[in-house]
N, C-alpha and C positions, 0 to 999 in steps of 0.2 A: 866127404866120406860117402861110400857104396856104400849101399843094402842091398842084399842080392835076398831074394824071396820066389817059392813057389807054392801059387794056387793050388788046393789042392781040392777044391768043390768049387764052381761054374757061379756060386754066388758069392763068392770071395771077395771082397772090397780092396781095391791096389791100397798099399798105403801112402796115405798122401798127407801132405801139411795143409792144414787148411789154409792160415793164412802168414806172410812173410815173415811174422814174429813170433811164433805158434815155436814153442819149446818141446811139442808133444806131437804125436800123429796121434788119428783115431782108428780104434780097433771096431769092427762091427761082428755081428753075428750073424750066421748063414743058414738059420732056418728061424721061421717062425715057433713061438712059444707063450703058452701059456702057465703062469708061475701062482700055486695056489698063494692063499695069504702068510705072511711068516713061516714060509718054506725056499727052497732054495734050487735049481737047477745044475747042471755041469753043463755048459753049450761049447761050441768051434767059431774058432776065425776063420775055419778053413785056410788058413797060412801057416808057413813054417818061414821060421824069419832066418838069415842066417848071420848075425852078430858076429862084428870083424873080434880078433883075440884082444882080450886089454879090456874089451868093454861088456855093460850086459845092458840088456832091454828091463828098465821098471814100467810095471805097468799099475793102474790107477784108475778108479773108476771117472768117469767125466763127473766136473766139480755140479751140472743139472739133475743129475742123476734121480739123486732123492726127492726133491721139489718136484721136476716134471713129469718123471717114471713111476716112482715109488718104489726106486730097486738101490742096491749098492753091493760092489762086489763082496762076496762072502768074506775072503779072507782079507781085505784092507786092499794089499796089496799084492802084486805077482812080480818073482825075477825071472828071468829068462838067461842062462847062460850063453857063452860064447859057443859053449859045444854041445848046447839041444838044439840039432837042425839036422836029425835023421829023419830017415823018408817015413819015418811015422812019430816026429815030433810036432806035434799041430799044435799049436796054441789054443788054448780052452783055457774058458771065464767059467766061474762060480758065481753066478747072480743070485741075490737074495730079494726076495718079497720083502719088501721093509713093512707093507699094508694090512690093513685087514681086511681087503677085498683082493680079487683075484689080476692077476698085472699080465697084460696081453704085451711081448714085443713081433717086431715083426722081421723077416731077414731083410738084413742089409741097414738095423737100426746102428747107430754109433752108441756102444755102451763103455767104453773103454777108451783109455788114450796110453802110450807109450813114450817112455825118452829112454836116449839113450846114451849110458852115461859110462863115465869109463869106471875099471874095477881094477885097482891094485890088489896084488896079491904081497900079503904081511909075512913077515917069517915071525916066527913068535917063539920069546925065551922067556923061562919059566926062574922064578925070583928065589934066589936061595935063603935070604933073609924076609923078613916080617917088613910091611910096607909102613913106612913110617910120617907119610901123610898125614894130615887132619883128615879122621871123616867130615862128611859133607851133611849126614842126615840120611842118606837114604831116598826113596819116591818121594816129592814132590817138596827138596828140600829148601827150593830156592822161593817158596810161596805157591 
């Protein structure tokens, strides 16, 4: 599979696999920042990726994050679709201060990883009768 990608700031990290069995690339940040305590930033990868149709980009904070950083993306997770890769689709993280001290990154840190994974699209029909399953319980029903 191509990935076809444009830099769109001079500090932009290619994206690469790190290593031959590496299921993720890493996404980095392209300026320096300072993140106060349990607050949050918006930053750039300065890339716009361009995801073949069929599939999309999940993105993921790197599993060190918390332990070495003191950061994790705000919102868990990010999708990226097959057809965000206009000339002003940048990809931008949500980092959160997990600390209660102040968390310095620098550009060109790896705070992010990416796979890429494919995405069927469902047709969905709506049930004209009452679903006659067992429930299951609900949140956290299996223990």
């Amino acid at each position: 599979m191509i990935i076809s990608f444009k830099k769109t700031s001079p500090t932009a990290l290619t994206p690469a696999y790190q290593t031959s069995g590496a299921a993720g690339f890493d996404l980095a940040i392209i300026e320096d920042l300072t993140i106060p305590p349990r607050s949050f930033v918006k930053t750039s990868t300065g890339l716009i990726i361009q995801i073949p149709v069929g599939y999309f980009l999940l993105i993921t904070s790197r599993s060190s994050n918390s332990i070495k950083k003191g950061i994790a993306l705000a919102n868990g997770v990010g999708i990226i679709d097959s057809d965000y890769h206009g000339p002003n689709d940048i990809i931008g993280l949500i980092i959160e201060n997990i600390t209660d001290s102040p968390v310095s990154l620098k550009a060109g840190d790896r705070v992010a990883q990416a796979i890429v994974l494919p995405s069927p699209q469902a047709t969905f029909t709506e049930l004209a009768s009452e679903i006659s399953d067992g429930n299951r319980g609900g949140f956290g029903s299996t223990g």
